[in-house]
N, C-alpha and C positions, 0 to 999 in steps of 0.2 A: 635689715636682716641681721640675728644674733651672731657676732664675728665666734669662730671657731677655737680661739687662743683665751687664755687669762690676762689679766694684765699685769701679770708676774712676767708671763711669755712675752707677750711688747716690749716691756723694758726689758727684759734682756735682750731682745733683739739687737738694741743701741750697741753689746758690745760684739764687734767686727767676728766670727766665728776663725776664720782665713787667718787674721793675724792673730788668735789665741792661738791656734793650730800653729801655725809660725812658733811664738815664743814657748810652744810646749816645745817643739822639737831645740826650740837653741839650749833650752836650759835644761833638755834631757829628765824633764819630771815623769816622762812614764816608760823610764829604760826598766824598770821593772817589776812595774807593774803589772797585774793579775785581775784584768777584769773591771776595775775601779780606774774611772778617767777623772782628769783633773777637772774637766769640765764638771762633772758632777762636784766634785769639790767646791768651784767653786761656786757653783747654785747651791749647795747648802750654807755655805757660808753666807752666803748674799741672802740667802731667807733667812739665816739668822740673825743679819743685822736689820735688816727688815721688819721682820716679825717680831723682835727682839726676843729673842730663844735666851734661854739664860743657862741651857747646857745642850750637850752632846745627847741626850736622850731627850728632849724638846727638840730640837732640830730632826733628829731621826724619825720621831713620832710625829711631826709636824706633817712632816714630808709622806709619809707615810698615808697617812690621812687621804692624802691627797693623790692616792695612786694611780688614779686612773688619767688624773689631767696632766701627769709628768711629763708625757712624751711628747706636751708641744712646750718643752724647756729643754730638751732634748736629755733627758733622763728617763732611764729605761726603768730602776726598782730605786727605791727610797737606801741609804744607806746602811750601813752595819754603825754601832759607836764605835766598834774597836776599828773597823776598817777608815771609817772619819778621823778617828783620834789619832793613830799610825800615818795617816796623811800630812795632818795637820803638822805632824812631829819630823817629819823626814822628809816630805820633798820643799821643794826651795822657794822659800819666801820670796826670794827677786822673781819669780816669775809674774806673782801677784801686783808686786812692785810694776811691773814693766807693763803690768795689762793695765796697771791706772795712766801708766803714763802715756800708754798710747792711747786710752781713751779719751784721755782730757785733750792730748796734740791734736784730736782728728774733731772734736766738740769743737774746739778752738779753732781749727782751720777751715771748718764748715758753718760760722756765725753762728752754732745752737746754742749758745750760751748769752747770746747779746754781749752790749758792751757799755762800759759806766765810764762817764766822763765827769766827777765829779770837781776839776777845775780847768781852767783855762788853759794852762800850760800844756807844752803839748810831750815834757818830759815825765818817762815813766815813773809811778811811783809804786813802791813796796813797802810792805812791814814785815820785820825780821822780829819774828818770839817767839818763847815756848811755853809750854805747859806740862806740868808734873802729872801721872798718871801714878797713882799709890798703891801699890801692892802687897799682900802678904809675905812677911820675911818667910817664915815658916811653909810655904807652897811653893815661892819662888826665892830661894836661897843665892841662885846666881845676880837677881837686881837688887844685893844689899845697897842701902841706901842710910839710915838711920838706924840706933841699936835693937830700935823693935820694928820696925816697917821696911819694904825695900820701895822700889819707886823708882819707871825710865820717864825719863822725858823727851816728848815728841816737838822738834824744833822746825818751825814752816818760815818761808817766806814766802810771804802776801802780795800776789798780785791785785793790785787796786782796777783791776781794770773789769776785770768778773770774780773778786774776793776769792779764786780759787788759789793755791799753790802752785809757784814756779821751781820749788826746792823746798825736799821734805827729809829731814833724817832723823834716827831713832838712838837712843843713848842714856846709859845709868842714870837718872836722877842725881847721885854723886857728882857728878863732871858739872864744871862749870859752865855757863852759856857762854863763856866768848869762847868756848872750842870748839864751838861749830863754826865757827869763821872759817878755819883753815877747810871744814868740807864743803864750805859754798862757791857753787860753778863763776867766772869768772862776771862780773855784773858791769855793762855796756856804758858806755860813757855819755854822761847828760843821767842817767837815772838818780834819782832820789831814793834815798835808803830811810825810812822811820827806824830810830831805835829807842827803847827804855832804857832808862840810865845806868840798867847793871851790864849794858855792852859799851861803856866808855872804855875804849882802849886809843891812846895817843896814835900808838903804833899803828892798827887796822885803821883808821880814821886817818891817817896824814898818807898811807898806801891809797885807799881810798879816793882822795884829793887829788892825788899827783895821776890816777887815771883816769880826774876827769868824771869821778863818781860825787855825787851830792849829799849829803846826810844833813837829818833832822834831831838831835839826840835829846834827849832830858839830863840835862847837868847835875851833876853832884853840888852838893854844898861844900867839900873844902875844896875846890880850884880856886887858887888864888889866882885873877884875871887881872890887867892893867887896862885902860881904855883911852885907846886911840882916836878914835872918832867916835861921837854923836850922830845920830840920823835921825831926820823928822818925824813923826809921828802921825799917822790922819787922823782926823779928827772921826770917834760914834766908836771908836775900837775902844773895848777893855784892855788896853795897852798902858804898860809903866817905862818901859826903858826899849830902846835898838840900840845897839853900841858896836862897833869895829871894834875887836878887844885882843890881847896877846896874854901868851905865859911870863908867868914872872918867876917860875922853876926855870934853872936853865936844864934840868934832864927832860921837864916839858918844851922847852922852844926847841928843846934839839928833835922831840918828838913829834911837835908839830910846830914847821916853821913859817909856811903859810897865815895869813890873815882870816880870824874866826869873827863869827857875828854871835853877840849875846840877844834875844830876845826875853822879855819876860812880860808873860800875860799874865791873868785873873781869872783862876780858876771860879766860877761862880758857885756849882757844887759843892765844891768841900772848901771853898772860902779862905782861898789862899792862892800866893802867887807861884807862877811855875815859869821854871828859867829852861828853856833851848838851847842849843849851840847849835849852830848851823857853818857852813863853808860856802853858802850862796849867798852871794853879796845882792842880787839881782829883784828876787820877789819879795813883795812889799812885807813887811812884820805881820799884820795880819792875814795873809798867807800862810804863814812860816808856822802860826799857831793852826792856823785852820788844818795844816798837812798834819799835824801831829794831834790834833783831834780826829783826824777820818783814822787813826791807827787804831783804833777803838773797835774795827771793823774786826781785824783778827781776833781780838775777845771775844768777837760775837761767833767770829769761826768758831775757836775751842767750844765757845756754849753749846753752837747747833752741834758738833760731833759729837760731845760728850751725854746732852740730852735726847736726842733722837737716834743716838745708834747704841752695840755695844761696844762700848773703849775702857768702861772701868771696871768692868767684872769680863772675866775670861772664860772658854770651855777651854781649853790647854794650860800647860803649867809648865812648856818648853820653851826656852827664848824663841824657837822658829816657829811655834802656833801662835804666840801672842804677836808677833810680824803678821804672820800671815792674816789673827785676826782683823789688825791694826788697819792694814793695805786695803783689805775687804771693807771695814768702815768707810775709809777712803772713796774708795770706789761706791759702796754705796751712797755717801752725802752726795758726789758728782749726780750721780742721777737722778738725786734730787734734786739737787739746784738746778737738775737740765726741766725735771717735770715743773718746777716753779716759776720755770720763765716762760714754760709753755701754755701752764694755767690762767686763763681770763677768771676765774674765782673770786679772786681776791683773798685768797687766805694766807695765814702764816706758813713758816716753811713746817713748823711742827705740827701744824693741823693737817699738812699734808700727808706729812711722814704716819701721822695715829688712822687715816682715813686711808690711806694705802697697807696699811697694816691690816686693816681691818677685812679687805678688798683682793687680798695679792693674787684668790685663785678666782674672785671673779670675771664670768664671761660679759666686758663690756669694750666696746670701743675705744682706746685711752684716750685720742682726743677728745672728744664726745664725756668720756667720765672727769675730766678735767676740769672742762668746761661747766657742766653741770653733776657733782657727782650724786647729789641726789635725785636727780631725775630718773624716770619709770624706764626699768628695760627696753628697747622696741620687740615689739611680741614675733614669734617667726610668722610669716606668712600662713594663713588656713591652708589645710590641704582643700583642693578643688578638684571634686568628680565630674569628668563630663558627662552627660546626657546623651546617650548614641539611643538612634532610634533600633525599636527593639521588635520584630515581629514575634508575635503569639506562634506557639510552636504548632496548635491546628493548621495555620495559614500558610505553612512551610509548603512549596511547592514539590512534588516528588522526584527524588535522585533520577 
């Protein structure tokens, strides 16, 4: 039988209604409001990354279109721009924030996301990077960045375990990447940290070490290193050197006083060698390169946000619309990668995302559309007349 919702309406379903309701009231986003719920906000937003809307009058109209099947998304009339826009600009972006975070907490604590066990070790690993998001100086005046362009940068650290985010912050392009250090949450001891080489700081790395934290890093070329110990090499690795190595700066030994490992493998790609430094003395060299090949992974994050949602062109032109849109990305890759894990298909995550675009007010099953999206609607059931026997109205016996 033809189910009665879209499968706009299904996935939305996923996010908990109770604790939106909850986090509208802590962060007081509709003290004064007029008619306009955040919820509809955020369904417009979510069809705009969806749909990928490229303004406030494509999302309006979008929705619009579709009037009659709103109210199983639980939206009563399609929006206003001005009343979308004034939204977007004034109420508070952490709410948004807070609805992905507790979407992804309750994915995660209910196994919808599976789980990637990509080595043996049973310590956690993450990638800490970012990515430049470029802006118009002239539109966005407050994200100066360069003399003609501005540009924030959105800074994630990568959970390896379902490639989604455990810490996510937002900041001018201008700012350096090692200032996100001081905003990242306090990281558990035994975990492995990937970094790129432009987060070499002695200082965060020897704090790092002394709790017990692990890092993988890409070395710069002028540390001058001494080397203490040699370590064997297995035999089938693209491996040139393991070495137990020290500063020979005495501002670096004061910085890190601890005993480092130099690794250097062969890059086969671009046909050159790449040097490591690590603080784990324990997993084998070829390990050590392997961790810092699976970092690759968050690349492939920036790619799928950046190509299958909107993140580099905006409908707002206020620092708290471009959050707001940003958080809404967010939240929609999540429920993608939730539908990607669901799907027996076999498709890409982007041929999901064009095929549900295409799809978002269709009335079908979303298991069932998952599974096979191009299969034939099930038809509704015939209507069936009974047969009641009828006497001829001559043969009517008299009252």
């Amino acid at each position: 039988m033809v189910r009665t919702a879209s499968l706009f309406s299904q996935l939305l379903d996923q996010i908990s209604r109770e604790q939106f309701t909850a986090l509208v009231q802590k962060h007081g986003a509709e003290r004064y409001a007029k008619g306009f719920s955040t919820w509809t906000q955020l369904v417009s937003m979510l069809f705009c990354q969806l749909a990928r809307a490229d303004s406030l009058r494509e999302i309006c109209n979008g929705l619009a279109c579709s009037q009659g099947r709103l109210v199983h998304v639980g939206v009563g009339d399609s929006p206003c721009r001005s009343t979308l826009a004034y939204a977007n600009g004034h109420r508070p972006a952490a709410l948004f924030e807070a609805v992905f975070w507790e979407t992804l907490d309750r994915f995660r604590r209910t196994g919808m996301l599976g789980h990637h066990k990509p080595f043996r070790f049973k310590n956690k690993l993450l990638s800490l990077d970012a990515t430049t998001v470029t802006l118009c100086l002239s539109v966005f005046p407050w994200a100066s960045y360069q003399r003609s362009k501005g540009g924030i940068k959105l800074h994630v650290l990568l959970s390896h375990d379902d490639y989604l985010p455990e810490f996510v912050h937002l900041s001018e392009a201008r700012h350096s990447d090692l200032r996100v250090i001081e905003h990242l949450p306090p990281l558990k001891p035994g975990s492995i940290v990937v970094l790129d080489r432009g987060y070499v700081d002695f200082d965060v790395l020897a704090s790092w070490a002394k709790a017990g934290v692990f890092f993988v890093i890409r070395s710069k070329s002028n540390i001058e290193l001494v080397r203490t110990e040699a370590r064997p090499l297995k035999p089938g690795r693209i491996l040139s050197d393991d070495l137990v190595i020290r500063m020979t700066e005495m501002t670096s030994t004061k910085k890190f006083p601890v005993p480092l490992r130099r690794v250097i493998a062969w890059d086969l790609n671009r046909g050159e060698s790449v040097v490591f430094l690590t603080n784990n003395l324990s997993l084998s060299a070829g390990t050590i390169a392997d961790i810092y090949r699976d970092r690759w992974k968050i690349e492939l994050f920036f790619k799928s946000l950046k190509q299958n949602l909107k993140i580099k062109t905006f409908v707002g032109t206020t620092e708290n619309a471009l959050r707001i849109q940003i958080w809404t990305a967010l939240l929609a890759l999540l429920l993608l990668k939730w539908l990607h894990f669901r799907s027996r298909a076999g498709w890409s995550l982007s041929n999901l995302a064009a095929m549900l675009r295409l799809n978002l007010f269709t009335y079908r099953d979303l298991a069932t559309w998952l599974d096979n999206p191009f299969g034939t609607p099930p038809e509704s059931p015939p209507f069936e007349q009974l047969s009641l026997p009828l006497t001829p109205l001559g043969q009517l016996a008299p009252l």
